[in-house]
C-alpha positions in Angstrom: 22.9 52.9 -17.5 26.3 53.4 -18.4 29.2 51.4 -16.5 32.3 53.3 -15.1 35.3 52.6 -13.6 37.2 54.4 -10.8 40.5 54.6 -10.9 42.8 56.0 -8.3 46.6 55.2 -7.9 47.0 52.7 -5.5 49.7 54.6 -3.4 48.1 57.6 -2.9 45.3 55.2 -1.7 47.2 53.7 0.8 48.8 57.5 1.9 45.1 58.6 1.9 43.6 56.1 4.8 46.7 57.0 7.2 46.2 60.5 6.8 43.2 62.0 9.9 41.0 62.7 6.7 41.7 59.6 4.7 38.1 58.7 4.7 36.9 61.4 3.2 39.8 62.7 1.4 39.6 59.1 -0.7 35.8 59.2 -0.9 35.6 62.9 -2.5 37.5 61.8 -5.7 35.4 58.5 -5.7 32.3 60.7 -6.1 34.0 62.9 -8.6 34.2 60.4 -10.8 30.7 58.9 -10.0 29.2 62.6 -10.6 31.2 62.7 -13.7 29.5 58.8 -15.1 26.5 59.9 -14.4 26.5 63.0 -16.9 27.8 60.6 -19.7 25.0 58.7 -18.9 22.8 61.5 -18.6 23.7 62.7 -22.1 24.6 59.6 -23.6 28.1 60.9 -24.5 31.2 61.2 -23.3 33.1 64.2 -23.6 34.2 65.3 -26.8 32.3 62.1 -28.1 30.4 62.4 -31.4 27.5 60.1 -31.2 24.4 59.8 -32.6 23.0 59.4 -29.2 23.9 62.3 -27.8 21.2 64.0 -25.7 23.0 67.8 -24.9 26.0 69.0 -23.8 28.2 69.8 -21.2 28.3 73.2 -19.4 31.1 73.5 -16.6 30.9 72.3 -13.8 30.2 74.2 -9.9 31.4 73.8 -6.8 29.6 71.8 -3.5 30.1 70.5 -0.4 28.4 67.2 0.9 28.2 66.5 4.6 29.2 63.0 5.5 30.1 61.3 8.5 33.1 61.0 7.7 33.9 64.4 6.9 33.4 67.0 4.5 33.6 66.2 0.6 34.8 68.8 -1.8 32.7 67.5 -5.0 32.6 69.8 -8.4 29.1 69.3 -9.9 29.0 68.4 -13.6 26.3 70.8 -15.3 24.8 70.8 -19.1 23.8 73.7 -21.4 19.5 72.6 -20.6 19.9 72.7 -17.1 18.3 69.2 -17.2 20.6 66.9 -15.3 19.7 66.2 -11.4 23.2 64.3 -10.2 21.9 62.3 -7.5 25.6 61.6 -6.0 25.3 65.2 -5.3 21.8 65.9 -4.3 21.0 66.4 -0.7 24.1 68.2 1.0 22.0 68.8 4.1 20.2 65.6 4.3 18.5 64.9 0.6 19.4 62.1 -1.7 22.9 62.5 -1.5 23.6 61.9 1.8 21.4 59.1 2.3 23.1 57.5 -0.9 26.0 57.9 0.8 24.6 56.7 4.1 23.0 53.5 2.8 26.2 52.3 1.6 27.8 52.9 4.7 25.0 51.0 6.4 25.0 47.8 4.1 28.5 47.8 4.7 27.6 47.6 8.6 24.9 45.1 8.0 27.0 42.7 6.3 29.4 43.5 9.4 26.4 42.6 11.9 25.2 39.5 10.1 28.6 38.2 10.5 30.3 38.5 6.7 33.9 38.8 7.4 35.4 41.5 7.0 37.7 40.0 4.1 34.4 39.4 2.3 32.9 42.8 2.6 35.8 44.1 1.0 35.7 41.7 -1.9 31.8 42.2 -2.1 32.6 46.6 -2.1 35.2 45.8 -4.9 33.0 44.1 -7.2 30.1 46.6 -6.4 32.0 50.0 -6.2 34.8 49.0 -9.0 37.4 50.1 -6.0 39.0 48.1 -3.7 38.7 49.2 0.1 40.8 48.1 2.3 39.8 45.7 5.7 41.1 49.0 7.9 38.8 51.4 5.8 35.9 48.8 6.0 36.3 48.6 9.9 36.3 52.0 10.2 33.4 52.3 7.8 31.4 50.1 10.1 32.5 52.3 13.6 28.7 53.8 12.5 27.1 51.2 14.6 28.3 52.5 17.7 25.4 55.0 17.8 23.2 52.3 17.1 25.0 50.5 19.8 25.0 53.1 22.6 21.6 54.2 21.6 19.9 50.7 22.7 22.7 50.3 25.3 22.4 53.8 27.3 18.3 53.6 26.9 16.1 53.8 30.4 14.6 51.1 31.7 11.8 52.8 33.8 9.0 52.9 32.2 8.1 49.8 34.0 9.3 46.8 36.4 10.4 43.5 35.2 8.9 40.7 37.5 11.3 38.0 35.1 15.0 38.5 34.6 17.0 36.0 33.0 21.2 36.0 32.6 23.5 34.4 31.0 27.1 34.5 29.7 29.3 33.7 26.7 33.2 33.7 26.2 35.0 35.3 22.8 38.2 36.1 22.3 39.6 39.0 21.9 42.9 41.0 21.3 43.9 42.9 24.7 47.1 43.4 26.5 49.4 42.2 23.8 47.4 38.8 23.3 44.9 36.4 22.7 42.6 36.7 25.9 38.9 35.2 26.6 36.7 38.2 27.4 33.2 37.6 29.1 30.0 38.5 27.9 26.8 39.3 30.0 23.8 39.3 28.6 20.5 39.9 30.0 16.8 39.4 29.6 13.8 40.4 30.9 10.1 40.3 30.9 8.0 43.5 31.8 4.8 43.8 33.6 3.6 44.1 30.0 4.3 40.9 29.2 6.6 41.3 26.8 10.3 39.8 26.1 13.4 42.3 26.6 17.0 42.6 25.8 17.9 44.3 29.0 21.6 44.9 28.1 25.3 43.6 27.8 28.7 44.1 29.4 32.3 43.1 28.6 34.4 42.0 31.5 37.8 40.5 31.4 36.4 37.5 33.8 33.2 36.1 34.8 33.7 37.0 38.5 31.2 38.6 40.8 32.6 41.8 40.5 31.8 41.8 36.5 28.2 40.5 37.2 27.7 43.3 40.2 29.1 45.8 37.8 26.1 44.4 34.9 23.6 44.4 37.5 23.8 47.8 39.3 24.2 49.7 35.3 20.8 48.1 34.6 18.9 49.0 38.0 21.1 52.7 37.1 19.0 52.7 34.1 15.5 51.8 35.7 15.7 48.6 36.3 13.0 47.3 39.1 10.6 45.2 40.4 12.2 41.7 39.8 10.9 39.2 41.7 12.4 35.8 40.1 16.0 35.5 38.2 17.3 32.5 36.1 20.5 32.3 35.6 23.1 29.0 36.0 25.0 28.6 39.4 27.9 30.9 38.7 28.6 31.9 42.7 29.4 35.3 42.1 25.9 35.9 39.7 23.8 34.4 42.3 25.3 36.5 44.9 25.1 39.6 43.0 21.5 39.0 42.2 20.4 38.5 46.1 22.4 41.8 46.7 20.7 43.8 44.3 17.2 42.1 44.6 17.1 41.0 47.9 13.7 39.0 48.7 13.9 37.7 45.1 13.1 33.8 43.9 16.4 32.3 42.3 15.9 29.9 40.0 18.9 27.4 38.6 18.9 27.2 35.1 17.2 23.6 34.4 19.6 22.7 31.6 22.3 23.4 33.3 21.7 21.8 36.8 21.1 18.6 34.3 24.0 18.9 32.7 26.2 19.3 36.0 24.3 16.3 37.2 25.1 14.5 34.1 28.5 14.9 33.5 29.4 13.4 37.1 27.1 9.9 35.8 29.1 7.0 35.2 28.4 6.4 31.2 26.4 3.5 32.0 24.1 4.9 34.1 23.5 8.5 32.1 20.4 7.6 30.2 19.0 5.9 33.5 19.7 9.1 34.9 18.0 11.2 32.1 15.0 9.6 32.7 15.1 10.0 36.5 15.6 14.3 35.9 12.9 14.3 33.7 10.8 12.6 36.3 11.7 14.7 39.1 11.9 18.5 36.9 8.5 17.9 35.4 6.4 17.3 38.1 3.6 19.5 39.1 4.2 20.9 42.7 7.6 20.5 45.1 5.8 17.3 47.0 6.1 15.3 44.1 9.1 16.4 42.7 10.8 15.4 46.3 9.5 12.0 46.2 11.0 11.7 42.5 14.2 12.7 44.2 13.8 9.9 46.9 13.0 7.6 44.3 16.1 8.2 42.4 18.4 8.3 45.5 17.5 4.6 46.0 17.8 3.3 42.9 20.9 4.6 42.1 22.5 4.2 45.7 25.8 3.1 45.5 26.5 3.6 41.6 26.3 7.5 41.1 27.6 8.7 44.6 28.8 11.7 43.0 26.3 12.5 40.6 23.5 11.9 43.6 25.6 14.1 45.6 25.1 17.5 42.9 21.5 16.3 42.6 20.6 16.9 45.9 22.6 19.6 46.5 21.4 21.6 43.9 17.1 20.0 43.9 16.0 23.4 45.8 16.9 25.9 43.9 16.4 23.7 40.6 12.6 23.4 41.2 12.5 26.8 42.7 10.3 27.4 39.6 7.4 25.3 41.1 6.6 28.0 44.0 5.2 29.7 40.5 1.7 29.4 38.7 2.1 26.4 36.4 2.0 29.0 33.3 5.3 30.8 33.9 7.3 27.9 34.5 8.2 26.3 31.3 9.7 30.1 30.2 11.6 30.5 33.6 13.2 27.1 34.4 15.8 27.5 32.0 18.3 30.7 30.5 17.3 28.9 26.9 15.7 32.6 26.0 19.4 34.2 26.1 20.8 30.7 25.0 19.5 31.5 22.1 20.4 35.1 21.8 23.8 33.9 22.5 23.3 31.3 19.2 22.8 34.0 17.1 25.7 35.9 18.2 27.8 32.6 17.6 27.2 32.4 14.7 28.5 35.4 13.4 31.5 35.3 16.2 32.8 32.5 14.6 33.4 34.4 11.2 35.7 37.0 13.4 37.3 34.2 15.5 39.1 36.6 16.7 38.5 40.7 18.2 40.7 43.2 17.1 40.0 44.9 20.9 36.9 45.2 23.6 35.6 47.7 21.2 35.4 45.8 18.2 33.3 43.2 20.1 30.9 45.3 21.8 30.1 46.7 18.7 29.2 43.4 16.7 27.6 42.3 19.7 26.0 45.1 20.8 24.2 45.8 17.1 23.3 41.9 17.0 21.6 42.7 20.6 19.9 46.4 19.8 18.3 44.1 16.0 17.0 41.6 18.2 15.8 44.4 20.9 13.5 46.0 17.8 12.5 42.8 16.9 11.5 41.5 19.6 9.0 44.9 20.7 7.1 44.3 17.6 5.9 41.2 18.6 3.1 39.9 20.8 3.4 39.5 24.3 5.2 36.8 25.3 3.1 36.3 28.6 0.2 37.7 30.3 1.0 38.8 33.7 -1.8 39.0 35.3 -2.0 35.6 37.2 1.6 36.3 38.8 0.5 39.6 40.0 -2.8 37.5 41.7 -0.7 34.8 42.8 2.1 37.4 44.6 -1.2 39.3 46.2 -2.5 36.4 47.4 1.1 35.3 48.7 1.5 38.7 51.0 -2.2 39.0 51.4 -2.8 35.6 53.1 -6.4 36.1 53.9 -7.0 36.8 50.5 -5.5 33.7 49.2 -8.7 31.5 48.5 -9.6 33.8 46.0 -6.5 34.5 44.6 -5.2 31.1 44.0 -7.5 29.5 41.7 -7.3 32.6 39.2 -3.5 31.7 39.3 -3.3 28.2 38.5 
């Protein structure tokens, strides 16, 4: 195939993107000259060209509109004398080749975007590719497609069915508000259906981690369907643990594992914090609460007088750290710890630290946001992530105590 180069004048570029059609008032010569390459390729000639190659010629050219998303393109079609030539840059006004030519550069652009290639990069990768500079504005507002994507998974109900398991979690970015630099909190949330499987439940900007933001999360999920959620993990933010008992009253709150152990840690005396690795493990893997309390005991002695503080967090937070033994042994390596949306918040890490920095809250939601609704699709493809049914025998035998002798052994 024949290579081409587009050329535009580098001013009227820059007088394009601030006009309200620059878009597609710079993208309707760009495919003029693409429609035009293509019939020199398709006839092996250029105009006016005498070559031994040639395979026809040229007949005019017609006028036709192409529907884009970012507006309407005024394209003149290149025809030749055997009617031969199918322009694919052209094809498909209403939804053909065209357009999804069109569209699938639009959404590589966005996928470079979501799998964190800054957006310096994607404009060098679009130069070499299209012969045509664009611009980091015209690239981020290339890539304001994924907000559909976004608000798609974002806005979708949740009542299909209840989710027994919710997990939550939080992450700090920065982003642009208010004249500066400001952290900007991220809730995240996860949960497993009656069906067994693993769900992104949602997200939600807030300028703070307060319990305000986290009632705010809470009541837009149960808004969408959210029910049925008998235990939460989450770490022991005040305000999240409060807003979860609000909304779920009844419910079994378990402290995040990891960090309970981490609090605990960082209030050891150096010395002492491998000593008291060993103790947590000893006390958080234990089979039943009766154990796990004597493990506590144990520790409390042996430490006595060298980790007054650290013993101190310890058993003030050992309750609702083993909460997760009132379960059937199967659920509760998955639900002592938020490492499920630890990970999630990994991935978006990743390709947060290529931005650094958010333009504004939209910005963020929308990386984010399409990070989340990939991982949603690839997460309901998979298998179920647990079966169900011995928590649903062990809570029936737990409000139907006379049933309980039966119940029990099919949970454990």
């Amino acid at each position: 195939m024949a290579t081409f180069e587009i050329t535009i004048d580098d001013n009227k570029i820059q007088d394009l993107l601030q006009s309200d059609q620059g878009l597609s008032a710079l993208l309707g010569p760009i495919l003029n000259q693409v429609l035009d390459a293509e019939m020199t390729d398709h006839l092996q000639a250029a105009p006016h060209e005498q070559t031994d190659r040639r395979q026809g010629y040229r007949n005019g050219s017609y006028e036709r509109q192409l529907t884009t998303r970012v507006g309407t393109l005024d394209l003149e079609v290149p025809r030749d004398r055997e009617g031969t030539s199918r322009p694919l840059s052209s094809t498909g006004t209403r939804g053909r080749d065209g357009r999804v030519r069109l569209k699938a550069l639009v959404l590589a652009l966005m996928q470079m975007v979501v799998q964190g290639v800054s957006t310096r990069r994607v404009k060098k990768i679009t130069t070499e590719l299209c012969g045509r500079e664009f611009t980091r504005s015209t690239v981020s507002r290339l890539c304001e497609g994924l907000d559909e994507q976004v608000n798609a998974w974002a806005q979708r109900p949740l009542d299909g069915q209840p989710y027994p398991f919710v997990l939550l979690d939080a992450m700090q970015v920065k982003v642009r508000r208010q004249g500066a630099m400001r952290a900007t909190t991220v809730m995240l949330g996860v949960g497993i259906g009656a069906d067994g499987q693993r769900e992104l439940l949602g997200l939600h900007l807030a300028y703070g981690e307060t319990e305000g933001g986290w009632h705010r999360f809470i009541e837009r999920l149960k808004a969408r369907g959210l029910s049925g959620v008998r235990v939460a993990t989450s770490d022991a933010h005040e305000g999240l643990r409060q807003a979860l008992h609000t909304a779920f009253p009844g419910l079994i709150w378990q402290r995040c594992q990891a960090h309970f152990r981490r609090n605990v840690i960082d209030q050891t005396p150096p010395p002492l914090r491998d000593r008291m690795h060993d103790r947590l493990d000893a006390i958080l893997t234990t089979s039943s609460p009766t154990p796990a309390r004597e493990a506590l005991e144990a520790t409390t002695d042996a430490l006595e007088g060298e980790a007054e503080t650290a013993l101190r967090v310890l058993e003030a937070g050992f309750d609702d750290a083993t909460a997760v033994l009132a379960l059937p042994p199967k659920y509760r390596r998955r639900l002592r710890t938020t490492n499920m949306v630890k990970r999630l918040i990994e991935e978006i890490r990743r390709r947060e630290r290529v931005v650094r920095i958010f333009p504004r809250m939209e910005a963020a939601r929308r990386l984010i946001g399409a990070r989340c609704a990939e991982q949603h699709e690839e997460g309901s493809t998979g298998r179920r992530y647990l079966t169900m049914e011995a928590f649903f025998d062990w809570e029936h035998a737990k409000t139907h105590p006379d049933r309980a002798a039966t119940a029990l052994p099919q949970a454990a």
